[in-house]
C-alpha positions in Angstrom: 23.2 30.4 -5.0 26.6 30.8 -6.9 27.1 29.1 -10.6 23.8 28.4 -10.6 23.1 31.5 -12.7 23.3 29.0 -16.1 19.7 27.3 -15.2 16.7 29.3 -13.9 14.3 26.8 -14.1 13.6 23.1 -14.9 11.4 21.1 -16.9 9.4 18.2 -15.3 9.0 15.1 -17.9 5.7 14.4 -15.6 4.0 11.4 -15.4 3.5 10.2 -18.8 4.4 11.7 -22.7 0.8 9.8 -23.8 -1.4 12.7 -24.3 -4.8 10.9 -24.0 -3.3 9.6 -20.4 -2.4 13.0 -18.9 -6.1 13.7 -20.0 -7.2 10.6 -18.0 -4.9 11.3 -15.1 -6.1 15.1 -14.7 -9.4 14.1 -13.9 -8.1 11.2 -11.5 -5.7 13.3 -9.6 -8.3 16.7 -9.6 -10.7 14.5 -8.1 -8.1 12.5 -5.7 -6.9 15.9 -4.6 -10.6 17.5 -3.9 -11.3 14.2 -1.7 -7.7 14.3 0.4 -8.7 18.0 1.1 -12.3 17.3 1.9 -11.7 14.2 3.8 -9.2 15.8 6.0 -10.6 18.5 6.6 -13.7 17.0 7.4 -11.6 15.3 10.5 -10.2 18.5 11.4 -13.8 20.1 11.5 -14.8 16.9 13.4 -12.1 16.9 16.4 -12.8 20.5 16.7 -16.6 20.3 17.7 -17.2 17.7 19.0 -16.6 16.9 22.5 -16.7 13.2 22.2 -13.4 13.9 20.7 -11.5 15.3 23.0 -8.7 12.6 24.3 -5.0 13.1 22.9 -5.7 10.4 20.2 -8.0 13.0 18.3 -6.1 15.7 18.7 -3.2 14.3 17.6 -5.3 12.9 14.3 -7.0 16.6 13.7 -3.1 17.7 13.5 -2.0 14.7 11.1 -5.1 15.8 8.4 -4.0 19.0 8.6 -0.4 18.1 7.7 -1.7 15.5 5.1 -3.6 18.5 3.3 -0.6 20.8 3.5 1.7 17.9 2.3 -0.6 16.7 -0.7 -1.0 20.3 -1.5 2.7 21.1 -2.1 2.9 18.4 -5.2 -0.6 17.8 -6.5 -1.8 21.1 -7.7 1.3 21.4 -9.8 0.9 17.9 -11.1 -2.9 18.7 -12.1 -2.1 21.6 -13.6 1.0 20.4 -15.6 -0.6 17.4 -16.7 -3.0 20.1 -19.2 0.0 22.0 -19.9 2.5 21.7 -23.1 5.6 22.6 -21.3 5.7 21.8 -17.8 7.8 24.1 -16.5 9.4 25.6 -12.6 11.6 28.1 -11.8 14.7 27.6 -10.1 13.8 29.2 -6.5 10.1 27.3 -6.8 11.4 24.3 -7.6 14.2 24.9 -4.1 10.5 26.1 -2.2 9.1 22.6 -3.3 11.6 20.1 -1.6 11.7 22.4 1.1 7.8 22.1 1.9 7.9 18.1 0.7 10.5 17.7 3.1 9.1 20.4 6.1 5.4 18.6 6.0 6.7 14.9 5.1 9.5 15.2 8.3 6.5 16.6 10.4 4.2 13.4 9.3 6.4 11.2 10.2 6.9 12.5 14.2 3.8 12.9 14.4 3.0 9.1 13.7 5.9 8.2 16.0 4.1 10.6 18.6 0.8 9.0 18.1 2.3 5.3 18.1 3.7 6.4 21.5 0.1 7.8 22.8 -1.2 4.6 22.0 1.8 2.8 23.8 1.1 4.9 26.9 -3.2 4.4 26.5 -2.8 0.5 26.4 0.4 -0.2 28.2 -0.1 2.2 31.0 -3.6 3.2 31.2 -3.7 4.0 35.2 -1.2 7.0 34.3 -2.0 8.2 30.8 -4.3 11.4 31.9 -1.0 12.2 33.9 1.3 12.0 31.0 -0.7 12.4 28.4 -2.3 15.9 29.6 -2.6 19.0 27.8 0.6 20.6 28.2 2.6 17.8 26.7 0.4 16.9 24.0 1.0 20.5 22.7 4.4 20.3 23.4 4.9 16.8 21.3 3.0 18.6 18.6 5.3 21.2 18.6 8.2 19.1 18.7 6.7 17.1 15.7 6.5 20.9 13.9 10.1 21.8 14.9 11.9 18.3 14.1 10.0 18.6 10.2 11.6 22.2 9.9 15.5 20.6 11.0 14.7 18.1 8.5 13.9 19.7 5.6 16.5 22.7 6.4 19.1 20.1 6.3 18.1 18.3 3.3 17.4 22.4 1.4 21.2 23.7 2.7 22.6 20.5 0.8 21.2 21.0 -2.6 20.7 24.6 -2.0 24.2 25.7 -3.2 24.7 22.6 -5.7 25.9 24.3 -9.4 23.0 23.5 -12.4 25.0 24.5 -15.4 22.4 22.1 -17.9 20.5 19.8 -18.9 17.5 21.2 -16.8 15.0 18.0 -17.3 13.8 16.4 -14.2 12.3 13.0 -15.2 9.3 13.6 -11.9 6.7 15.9 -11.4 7.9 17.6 -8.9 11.4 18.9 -7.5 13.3 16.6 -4.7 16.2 16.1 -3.8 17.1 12.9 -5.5 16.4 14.1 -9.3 18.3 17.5 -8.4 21.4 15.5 -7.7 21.9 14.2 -11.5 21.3 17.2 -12.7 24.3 18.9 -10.6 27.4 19.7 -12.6 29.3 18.5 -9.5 30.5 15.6 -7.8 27.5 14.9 -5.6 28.6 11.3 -4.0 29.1 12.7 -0.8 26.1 14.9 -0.9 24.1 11.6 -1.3 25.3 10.1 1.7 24.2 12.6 3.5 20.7 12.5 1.6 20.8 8.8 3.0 21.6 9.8 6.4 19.3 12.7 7.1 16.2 11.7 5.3 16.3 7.4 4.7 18.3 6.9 8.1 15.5 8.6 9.5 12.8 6.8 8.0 14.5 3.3 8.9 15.0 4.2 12.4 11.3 5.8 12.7 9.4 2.8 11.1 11.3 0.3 13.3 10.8 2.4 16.0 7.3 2.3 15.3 6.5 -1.5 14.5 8.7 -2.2 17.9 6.6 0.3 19.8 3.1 -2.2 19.0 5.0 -5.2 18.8 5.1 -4.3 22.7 1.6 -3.2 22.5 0.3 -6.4 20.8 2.6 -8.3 23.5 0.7 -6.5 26.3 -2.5 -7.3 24.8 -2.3 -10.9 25.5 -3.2 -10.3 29.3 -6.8 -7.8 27.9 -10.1 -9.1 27.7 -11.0 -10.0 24.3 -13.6 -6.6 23.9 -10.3 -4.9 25.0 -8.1 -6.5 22.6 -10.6 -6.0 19.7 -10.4 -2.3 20.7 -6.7 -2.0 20.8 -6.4 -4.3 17.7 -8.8 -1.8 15.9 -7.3 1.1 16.5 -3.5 0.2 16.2 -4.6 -1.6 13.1 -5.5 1.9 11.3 -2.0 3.2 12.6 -0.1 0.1 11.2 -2.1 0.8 7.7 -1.1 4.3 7.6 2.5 3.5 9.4 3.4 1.6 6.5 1.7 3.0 3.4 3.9 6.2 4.3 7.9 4.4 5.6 7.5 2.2 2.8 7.6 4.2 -0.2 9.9 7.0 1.7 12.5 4.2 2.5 12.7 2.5 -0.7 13.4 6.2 -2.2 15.8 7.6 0.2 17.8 5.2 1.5 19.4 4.6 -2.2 22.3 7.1 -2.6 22.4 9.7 -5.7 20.4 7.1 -7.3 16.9 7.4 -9.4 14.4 4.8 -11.1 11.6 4.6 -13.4 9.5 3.3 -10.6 10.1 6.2 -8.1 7.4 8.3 -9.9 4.9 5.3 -9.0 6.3 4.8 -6.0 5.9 8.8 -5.4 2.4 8.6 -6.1 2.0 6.7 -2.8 3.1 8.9 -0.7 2.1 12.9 -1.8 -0.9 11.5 -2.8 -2.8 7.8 -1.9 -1.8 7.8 1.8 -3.1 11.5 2.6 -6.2 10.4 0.7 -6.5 7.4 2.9 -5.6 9.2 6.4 -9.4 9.8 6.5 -10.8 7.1 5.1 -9.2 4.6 7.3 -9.5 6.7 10.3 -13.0 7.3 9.6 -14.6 4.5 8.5 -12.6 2.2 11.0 -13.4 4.1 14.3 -17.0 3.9 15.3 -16.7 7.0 17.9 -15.1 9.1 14.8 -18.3 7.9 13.0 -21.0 9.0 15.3 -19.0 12.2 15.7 -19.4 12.9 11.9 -23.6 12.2 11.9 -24.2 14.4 14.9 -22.2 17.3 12.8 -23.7 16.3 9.7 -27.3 16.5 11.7 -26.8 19.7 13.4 -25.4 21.3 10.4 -28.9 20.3 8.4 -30.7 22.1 11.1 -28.9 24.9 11.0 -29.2 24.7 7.1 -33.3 24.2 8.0 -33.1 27.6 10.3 
């Protein structure tokens, strides 16, 4: 990392200077945090043993709560524990580890909703033929491509700031490294850079959320010819996508698709996504799907009789 050698690590500003409020937000986000990692991984624990469970859907939603714990847990614990500390400090190659995991487990959320947009597509839209494309063999193999396409993403968005010169200041006005906030602090001419930002990471999100929304528009068009028990269904089910869907794009778009360019409201606006929407992954999964429901009890029943035993 050449001329870089001047800073060797940075200084987040955090959420707030008010001392009383980083009191009030360290027992806000501690408990958010414990309930995004609980939650999910109570939907993880859920798909796994239960057989009720087993269609493509669920398997797909087991992965996405795994990702959403991974993804909260690259900002949050460092957020938590900075908000108690006097200088909120990172060094240089942690900071360069954090927007590559933001990136790696953000890139991989974001296929994966695409991938389960386009299982529901095929469960509604061609449901004589979704066991045959739908099976096993590809579900793993979209997983895997969801893994893969995160790790080209965040690779590409680490090799451009990776080798950008910090010669000083080293305050980032966040709580936690990106790419965005590293860019003013270059000592470089980073206008090109940016555009490249915009391309790999906003570009991305724009074309994935239209995707998306087209994807049930033609869902909610095919609906039209359903009973209405099957359209209630449907409507149910691609309602909780839609939620998630656009509590995620929303915030991601309005940050990346501005080039070299940072606001006071992108730490709010951060909030959203690293933390809110993997703490309402399970809660809208959960308490909008009766069959993820009745999965739950029996677990919670067998595990009191095993606890009985």
């Amino acid at each position: 990392m050449a001329n870089t050698q001047n800073v060797t690590e940075f200084i987040f500003l955090g959420l707030s200077p008010d001392k009383l409020v980083q009191k009030v937000c360290f027992v806000i986000f501690l408990l958010l945090y414990v309930a995004i990692v609980l939650g999910n991984f109570l939907i993880v624990l859920t798909v796994m043993s239960s057989r009720s469970l087993g269609s493509p859907m669920y398997f797909f939603l087991s992965y996405l709560s795994f990702v959403e714990i991974c993804y909260a847990s690259t900002t949050t614990p460092k957020l938590i524990s900075d908000l108690l500390a006097e200088r909120k400090t990172i060094s240089l190659w942690g900071c360069m580890t954090q927007v590559f995991l933001i990136h790696f487990f953000g890139g991989i959320e974001m296929f994966l909703l695409t991938v389960m947009a386009y299982d529901r597509y095929v469960a509604i839209c061609k449901p004589l033929n979704y066991t045959t494309i739908m099976n096993r063999q590809a579900c793993a193999f979209l997983v895997g491509a969801a893994w893969v396409g995160g790790f080209v993403h965040s690779l590409a968005q680490i090799l451009l700031v990776f080798h950008l010169p910090f010669c000083g200041p080293n305050v980032i006005d966040h709580y936690f490294c990106d790419v965005l906030p590293l860019l003013k602090l270059a000592c470089s001419d980073t206008f090109l850079i940016g555009l490249l930002i915009v391309a790999n990471g906003g570009t991305l999100s724009v074309i994935s959320f239209v995707a998306l929304l087209a994807s049930y528009v033609i869902i909610l068009l095919h609906l039209r010819t359903r009973s209405s028990e099957g359209r209630r269904k449907a409507l149910s089910t691609c309602g909780s996508h839609i939620t998630v869907v656009t509590l995620f794009f929303a915030p991601c778009i309005f940050i990346y698709l501005r080039p070299s360019t940072t606001l006071s409201a992108d730490k709010t606006v951060a909030v959203l996504y690293t933390v809110i929407t993997p703490l309402l992954n399970p809660v809208i999964y959960s308490l909008r799907n009766a069959e993820v429901k009745k999965a739950m009890k029996r677990l919670w029943v067998r595990a009191m009789k095993l606890e009985e035993k």
